[in-house]
The first five atom37 places (N, CA, C, CB, O) and aatype in JSON, in Angstrom:
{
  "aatype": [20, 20, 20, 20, 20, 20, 20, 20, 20, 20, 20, 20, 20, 20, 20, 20, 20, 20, 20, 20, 20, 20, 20, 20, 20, 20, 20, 20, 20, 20, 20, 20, 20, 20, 20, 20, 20, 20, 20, 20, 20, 20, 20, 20, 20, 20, 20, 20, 20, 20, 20, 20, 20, 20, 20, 20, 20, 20, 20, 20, 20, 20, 20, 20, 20, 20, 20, 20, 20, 20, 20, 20, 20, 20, 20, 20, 20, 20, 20, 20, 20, 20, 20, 20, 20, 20, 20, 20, 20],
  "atom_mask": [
    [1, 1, 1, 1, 1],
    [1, 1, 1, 1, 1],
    [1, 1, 1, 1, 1],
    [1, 1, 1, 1, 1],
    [1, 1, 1, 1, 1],
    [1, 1, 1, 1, 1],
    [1, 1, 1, 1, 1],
    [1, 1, 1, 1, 1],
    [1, 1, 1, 1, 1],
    [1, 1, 1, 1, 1],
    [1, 1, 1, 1, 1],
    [1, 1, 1, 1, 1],
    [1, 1, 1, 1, 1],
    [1, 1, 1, 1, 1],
    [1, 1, 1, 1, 1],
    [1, 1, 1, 1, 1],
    [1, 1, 1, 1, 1],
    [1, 1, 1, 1, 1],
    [1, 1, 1, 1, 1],
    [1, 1, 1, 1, 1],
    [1, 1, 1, 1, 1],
    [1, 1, 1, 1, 1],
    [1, 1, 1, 1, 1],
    [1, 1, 1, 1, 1],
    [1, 1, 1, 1, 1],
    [1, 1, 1, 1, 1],
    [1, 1, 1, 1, 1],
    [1, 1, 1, 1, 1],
    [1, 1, 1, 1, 1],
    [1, 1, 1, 1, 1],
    [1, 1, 1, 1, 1],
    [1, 1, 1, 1, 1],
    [1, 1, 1, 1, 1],
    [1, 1, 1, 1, 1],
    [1, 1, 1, 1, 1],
    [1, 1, 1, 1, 1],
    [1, 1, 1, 1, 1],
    [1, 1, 1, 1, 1],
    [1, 1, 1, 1, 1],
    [1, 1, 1, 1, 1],
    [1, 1, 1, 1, 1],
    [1, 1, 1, 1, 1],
    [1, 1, 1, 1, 1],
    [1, 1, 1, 1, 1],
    [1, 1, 1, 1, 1],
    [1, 1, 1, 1, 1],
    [1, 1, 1, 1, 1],
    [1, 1, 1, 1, 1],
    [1, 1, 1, 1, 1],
    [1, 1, 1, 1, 1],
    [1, 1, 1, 1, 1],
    [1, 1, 1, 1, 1],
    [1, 1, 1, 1, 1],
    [1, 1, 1, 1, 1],
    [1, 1, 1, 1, 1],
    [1, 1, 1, 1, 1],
    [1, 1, 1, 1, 1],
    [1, 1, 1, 1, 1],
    [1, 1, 1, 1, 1],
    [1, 1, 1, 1, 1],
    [1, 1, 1, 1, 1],
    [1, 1, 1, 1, 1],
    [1, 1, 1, 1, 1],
    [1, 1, 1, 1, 1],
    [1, 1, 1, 1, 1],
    [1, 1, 1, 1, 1],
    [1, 1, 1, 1, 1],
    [1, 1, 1, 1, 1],
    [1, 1, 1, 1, 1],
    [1, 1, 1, 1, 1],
    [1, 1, 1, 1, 1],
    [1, 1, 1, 1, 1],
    [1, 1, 1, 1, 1],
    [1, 1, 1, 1, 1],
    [1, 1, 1, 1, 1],
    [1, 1, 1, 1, 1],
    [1, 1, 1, 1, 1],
    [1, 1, 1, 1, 1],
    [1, 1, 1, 1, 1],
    [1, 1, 1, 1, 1],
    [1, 1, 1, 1, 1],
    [1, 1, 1, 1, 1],
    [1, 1, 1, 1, 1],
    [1, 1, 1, 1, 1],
    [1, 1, 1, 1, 1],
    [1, 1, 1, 1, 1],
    [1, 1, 1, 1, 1],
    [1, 1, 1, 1, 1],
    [1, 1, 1, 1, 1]
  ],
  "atom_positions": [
    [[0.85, -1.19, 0.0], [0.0, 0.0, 0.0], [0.89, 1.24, 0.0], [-0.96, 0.0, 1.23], [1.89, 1.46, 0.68]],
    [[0.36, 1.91, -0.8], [0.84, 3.78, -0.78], [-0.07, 4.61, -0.45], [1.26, 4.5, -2.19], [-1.29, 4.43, -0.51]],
    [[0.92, 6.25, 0.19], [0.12, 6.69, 0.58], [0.4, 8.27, -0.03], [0.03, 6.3, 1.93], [1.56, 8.67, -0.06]],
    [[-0.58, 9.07, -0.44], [-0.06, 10.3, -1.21], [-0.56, 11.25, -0.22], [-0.63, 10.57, -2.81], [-1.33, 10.86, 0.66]],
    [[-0.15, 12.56, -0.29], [-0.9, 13.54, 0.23], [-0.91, 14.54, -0.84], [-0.4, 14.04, 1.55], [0.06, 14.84, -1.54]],
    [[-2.18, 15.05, -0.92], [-2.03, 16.32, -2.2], [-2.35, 17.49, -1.86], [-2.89, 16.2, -3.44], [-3.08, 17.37, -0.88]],
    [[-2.19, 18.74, -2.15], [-3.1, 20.12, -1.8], [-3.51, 20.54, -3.55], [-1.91, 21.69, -0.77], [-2.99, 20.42, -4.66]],
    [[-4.6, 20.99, -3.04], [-5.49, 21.46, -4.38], [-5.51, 22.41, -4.16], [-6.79, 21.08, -4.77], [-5.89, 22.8, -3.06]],
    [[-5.01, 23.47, -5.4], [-5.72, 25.4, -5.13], [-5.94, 25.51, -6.0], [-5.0, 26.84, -4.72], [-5.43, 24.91, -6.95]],
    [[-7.22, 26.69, -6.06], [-8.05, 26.99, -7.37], [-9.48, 27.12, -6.47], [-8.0, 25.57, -8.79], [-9.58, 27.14, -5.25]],
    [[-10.54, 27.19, -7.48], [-12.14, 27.27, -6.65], [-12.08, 25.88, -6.11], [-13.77, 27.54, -7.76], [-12.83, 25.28, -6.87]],
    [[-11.86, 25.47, -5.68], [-11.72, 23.98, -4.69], [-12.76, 24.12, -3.46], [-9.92, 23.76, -3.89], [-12.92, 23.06, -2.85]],
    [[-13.26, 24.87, -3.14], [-14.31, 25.46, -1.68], [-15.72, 25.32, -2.55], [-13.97, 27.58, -0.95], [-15.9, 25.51, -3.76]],
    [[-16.59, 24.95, -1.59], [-17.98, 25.53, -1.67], [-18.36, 24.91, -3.28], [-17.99, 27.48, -1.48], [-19.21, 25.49, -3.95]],
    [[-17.57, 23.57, -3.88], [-17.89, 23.68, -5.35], [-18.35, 21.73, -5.16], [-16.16, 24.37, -6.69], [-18.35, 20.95, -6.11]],
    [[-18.6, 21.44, -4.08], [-18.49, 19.78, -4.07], [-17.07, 18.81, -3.82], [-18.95, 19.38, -5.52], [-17.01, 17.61, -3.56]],
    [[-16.2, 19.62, -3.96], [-15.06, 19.31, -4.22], [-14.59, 17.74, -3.44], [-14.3, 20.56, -3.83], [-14.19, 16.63, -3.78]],
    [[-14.92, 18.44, -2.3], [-14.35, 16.91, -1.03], [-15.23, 15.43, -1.56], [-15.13, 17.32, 1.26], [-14.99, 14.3, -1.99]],
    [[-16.5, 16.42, -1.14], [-17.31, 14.98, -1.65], [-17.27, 14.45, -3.25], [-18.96, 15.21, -1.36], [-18.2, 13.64, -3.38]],
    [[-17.05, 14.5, -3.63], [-16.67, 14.32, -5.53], [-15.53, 13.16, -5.13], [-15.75, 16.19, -6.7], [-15.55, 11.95, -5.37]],
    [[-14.42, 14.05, -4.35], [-13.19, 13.32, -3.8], [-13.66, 11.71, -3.44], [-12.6, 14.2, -2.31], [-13.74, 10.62, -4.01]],
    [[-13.92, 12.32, -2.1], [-14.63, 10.87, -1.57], [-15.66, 9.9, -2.64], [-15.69, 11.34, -0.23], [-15.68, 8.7, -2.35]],
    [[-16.12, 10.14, -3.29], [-16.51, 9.55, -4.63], [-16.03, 8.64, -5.33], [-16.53, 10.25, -5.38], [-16.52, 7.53, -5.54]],
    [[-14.82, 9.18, -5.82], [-13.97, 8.93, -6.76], [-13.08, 8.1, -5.76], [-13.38, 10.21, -7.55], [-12.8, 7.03, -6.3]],
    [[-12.56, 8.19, -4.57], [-11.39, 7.65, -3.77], [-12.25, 6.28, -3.31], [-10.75, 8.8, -2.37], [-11.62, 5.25, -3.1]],
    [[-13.67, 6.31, -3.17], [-14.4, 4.69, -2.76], [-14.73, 3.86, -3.78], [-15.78, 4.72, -2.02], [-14.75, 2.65, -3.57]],
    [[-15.11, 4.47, -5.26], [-14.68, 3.99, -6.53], [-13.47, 3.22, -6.11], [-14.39, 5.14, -7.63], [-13.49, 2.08, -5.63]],
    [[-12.71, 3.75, -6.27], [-11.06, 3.56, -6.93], [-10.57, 2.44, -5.43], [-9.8, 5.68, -7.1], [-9.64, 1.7, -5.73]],
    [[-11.08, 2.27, -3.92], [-10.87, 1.41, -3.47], [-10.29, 1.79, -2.49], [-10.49, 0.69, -4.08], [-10.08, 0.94, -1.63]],
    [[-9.76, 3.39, -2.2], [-8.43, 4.0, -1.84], [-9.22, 4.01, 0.01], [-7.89, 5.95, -2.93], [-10.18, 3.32, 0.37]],
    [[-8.42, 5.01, 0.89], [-8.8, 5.04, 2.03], [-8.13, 6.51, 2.29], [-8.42, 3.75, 2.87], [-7.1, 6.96, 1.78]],
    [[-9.15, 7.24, 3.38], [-8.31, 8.31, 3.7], [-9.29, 9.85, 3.6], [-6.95, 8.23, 2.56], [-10.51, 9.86, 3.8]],
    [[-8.56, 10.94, 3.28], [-9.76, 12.03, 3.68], [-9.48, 13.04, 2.52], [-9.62, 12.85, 5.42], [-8.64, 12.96, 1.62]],
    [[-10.64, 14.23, 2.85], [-9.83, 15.21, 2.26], [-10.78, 16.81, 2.78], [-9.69, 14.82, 0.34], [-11.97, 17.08, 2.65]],
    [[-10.0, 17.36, 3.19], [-10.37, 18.51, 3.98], [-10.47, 19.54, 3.42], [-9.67, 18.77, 4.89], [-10.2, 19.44, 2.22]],
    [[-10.8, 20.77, 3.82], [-10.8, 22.44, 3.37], [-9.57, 22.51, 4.5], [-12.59, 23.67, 3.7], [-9.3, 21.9, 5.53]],
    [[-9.01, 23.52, 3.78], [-8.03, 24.33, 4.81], [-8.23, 25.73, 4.55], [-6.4, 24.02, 4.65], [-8.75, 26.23, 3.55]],
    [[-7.72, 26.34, 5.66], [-7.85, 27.46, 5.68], [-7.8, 28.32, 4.88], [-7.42, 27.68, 6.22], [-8.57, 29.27, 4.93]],
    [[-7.02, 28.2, 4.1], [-6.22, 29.18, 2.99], [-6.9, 29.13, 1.93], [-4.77, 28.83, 2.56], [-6.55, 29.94, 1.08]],
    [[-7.97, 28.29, 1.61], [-8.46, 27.92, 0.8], [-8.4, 26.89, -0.04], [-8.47, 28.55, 0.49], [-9.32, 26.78, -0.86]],
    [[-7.21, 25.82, -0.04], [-7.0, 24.92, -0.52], [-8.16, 23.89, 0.18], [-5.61, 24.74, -0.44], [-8.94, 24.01, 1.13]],
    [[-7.89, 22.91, -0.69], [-7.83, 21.4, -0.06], [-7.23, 20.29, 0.27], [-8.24, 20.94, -0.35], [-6.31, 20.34, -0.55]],
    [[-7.09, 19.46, 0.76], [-5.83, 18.59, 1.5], [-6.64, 17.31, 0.76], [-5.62, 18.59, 3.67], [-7.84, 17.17, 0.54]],
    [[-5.44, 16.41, 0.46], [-6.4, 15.13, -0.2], [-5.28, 14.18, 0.94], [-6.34, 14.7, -2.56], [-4.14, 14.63, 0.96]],
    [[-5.52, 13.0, 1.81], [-4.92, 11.74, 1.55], [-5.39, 10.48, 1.55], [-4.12, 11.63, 2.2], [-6.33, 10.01, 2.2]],
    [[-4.45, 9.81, 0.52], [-5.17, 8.69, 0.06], [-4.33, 7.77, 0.05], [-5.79, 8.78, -1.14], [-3.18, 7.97, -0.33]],
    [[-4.65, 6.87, 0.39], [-3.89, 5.58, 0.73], [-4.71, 4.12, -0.11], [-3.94, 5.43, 2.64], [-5.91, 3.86, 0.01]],
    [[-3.65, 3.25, -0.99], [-4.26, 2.21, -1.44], [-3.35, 1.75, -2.71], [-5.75, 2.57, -1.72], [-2.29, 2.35, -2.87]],
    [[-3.64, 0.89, -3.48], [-2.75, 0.58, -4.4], [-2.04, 1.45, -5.62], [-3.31, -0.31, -4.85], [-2.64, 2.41, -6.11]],
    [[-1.26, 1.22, -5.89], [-0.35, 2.26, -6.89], [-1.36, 2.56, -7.68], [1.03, 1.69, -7.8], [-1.63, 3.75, -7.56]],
    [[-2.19, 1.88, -8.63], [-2.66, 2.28, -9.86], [-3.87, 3.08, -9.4], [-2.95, 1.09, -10.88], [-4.32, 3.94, -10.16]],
    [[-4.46, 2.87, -8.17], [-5.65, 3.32, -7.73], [-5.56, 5.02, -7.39], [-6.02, 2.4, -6.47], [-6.28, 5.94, -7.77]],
    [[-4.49, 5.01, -6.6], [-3.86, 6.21, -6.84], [-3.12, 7.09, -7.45], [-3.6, 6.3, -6.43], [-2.78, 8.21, -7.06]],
    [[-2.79, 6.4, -8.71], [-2.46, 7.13, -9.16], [-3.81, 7.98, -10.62], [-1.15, 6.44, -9.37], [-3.77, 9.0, -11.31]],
    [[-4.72, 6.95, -10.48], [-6.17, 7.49, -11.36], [-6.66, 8.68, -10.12], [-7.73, 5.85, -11.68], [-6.53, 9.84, -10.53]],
    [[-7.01, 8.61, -9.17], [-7.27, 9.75, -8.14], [-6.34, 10.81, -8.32], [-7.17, 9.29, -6.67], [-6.89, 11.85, -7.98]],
    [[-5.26, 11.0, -8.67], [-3.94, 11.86, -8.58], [-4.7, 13.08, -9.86], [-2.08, 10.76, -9.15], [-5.08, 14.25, -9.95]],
    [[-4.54, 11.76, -10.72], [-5.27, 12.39, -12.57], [-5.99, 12.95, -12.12], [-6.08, 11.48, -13.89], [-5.5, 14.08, -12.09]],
    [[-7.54, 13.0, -11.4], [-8.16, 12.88, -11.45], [-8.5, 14.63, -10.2], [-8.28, 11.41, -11.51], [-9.45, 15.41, -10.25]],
    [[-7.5, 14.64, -9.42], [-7.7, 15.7, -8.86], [-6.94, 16.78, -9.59], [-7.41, 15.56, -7.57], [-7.03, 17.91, -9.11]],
    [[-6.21, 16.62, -10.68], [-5.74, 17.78, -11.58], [-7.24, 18.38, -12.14], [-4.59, 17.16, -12.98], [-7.4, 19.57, -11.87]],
    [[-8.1, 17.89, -12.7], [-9.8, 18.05, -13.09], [-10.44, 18.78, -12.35], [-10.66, 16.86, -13.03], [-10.72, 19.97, -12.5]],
    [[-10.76, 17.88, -11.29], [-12.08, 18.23, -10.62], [-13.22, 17.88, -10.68], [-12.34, 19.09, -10.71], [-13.33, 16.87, -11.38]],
    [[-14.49, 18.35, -10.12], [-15.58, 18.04, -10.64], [-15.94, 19.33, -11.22], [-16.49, 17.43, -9.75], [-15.29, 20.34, -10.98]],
    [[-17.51, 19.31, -12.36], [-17.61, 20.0, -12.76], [-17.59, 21.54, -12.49], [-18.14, 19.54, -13.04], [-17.49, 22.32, -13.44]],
    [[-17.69, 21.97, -11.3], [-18.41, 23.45, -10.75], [-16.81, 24.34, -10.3], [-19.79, 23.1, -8.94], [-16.67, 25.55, -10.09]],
    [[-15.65, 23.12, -10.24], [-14.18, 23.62, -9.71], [-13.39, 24.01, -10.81], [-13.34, 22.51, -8.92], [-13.52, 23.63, -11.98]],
    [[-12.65, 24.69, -10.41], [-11.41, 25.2, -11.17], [-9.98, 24.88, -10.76], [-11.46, 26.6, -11.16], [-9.83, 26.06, -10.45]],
    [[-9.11, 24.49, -10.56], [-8.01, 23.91, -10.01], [-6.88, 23.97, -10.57], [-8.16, 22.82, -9.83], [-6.45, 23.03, -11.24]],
    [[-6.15, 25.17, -10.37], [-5.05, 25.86, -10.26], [-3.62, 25.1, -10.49], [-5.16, 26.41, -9.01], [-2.77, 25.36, -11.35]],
    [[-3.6, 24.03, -9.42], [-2.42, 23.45, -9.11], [-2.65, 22.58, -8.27], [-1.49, 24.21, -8.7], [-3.49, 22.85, -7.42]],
    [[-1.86, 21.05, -8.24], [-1.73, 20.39, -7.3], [-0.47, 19.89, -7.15], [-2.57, 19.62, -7.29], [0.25, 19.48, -8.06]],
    [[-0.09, 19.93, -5.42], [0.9, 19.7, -4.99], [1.26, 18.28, -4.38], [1.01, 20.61, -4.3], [0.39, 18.19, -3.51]],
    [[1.86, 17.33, -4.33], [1.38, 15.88, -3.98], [3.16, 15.81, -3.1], [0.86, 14.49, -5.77], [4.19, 16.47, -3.27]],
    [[2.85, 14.84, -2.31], [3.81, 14.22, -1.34], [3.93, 12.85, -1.04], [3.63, 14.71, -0.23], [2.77, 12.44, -1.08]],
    [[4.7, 11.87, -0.75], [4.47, 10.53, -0.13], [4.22, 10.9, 1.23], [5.67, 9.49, -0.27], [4.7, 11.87, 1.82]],
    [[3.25, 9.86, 1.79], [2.31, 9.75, 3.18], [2.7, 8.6, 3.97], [0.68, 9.56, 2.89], [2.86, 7.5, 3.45]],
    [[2.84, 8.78, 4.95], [2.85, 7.51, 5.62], [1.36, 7.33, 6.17], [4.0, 7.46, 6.81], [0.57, 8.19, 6.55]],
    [[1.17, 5.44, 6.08], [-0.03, 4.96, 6.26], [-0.39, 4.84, 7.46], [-0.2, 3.95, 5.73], [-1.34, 4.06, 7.5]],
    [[-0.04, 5.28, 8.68], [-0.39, 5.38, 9.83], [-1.41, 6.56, 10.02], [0.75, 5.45, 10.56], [-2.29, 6.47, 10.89]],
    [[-1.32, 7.55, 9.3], [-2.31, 8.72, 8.86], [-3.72, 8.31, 8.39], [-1.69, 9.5, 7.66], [-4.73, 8.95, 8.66]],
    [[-3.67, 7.02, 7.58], [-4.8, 7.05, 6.84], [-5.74, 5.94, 7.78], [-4.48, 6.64, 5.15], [-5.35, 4.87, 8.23]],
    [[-6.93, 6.48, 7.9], [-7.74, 5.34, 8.78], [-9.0, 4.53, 7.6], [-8.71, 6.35, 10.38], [-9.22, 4.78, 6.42]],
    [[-9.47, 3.77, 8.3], [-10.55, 2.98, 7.08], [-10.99, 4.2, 6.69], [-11.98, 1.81, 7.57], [-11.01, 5.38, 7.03]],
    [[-11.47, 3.07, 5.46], [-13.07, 4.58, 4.6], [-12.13, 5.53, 4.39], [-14.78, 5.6, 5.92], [-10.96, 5.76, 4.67]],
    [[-13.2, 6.06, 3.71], [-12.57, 7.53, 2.98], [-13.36, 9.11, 3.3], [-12.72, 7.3, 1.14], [-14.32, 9.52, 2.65]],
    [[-12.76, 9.77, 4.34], [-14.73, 10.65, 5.1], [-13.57, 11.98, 4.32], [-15.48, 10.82, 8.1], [-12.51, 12.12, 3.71]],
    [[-14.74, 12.73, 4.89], [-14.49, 14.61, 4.43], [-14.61, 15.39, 5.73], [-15.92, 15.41, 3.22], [-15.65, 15.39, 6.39]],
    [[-13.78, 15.88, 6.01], [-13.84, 16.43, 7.17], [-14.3, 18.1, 7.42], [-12.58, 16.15, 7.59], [-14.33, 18.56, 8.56]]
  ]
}
C-alpha cells in the first residue's frame, strides 16, 4: 500500500469538491480524507494501491464540474495517517 498527500488550489471550496473526492477515492478502493483548509485549498490523503492512486492523482488535476483547479501539490504519506473509509472532514 501507498500513501499520497495532495493540496489542491483553485475554486476547490464551496464547489463539491471533497465529496466528488470521496466519490472517486471509494470507486477507486483507496482510504483516507480530504479537507478544506484554511487558505483555501484542499488537503487530499489517500492511501491504497499504486494504480488506484495514481487514477485519483489524474483525477484531482480536473475536478468536478463546478471547480477550477489551479495546481496540485502531492507528497508521499505515511499509512499510519490514513484510517478505514474515505470521510471529508
Amino acid at each position: 500500500m501507498k500513501c499520497q498527500r495532495a493540496w489542491i488550489s483553485g475554486r476547490v471550496q464551496g464547489v463539491a469538491f471533497r465529496a466528488h473526492t470521496r466519490a472517486r477515492a471509494e470507486a477507486l478502493g483507496l482510504r483516507g480524507y480530504a479537507r478544506n483548509l484554511p487558505d483555501g485549498r484542499v488537503e487530499v490523503l489517500a492511501c491504497g494501491e499504486e494504480q488506484a492512486l495514481q487514477a485519483l492523482l489524474r483525477w484531482l488535476h480536473v475536478g468536478p464540474p463546478a471547480a477550477r483547479v489551479d495546481s496540485v501539490r502531492t507528497e508521499d504519506a505515511g499509512a499510519e495517517d490514513c484510517a478505514p473509509g474515505f470521510r471529508v472532514d
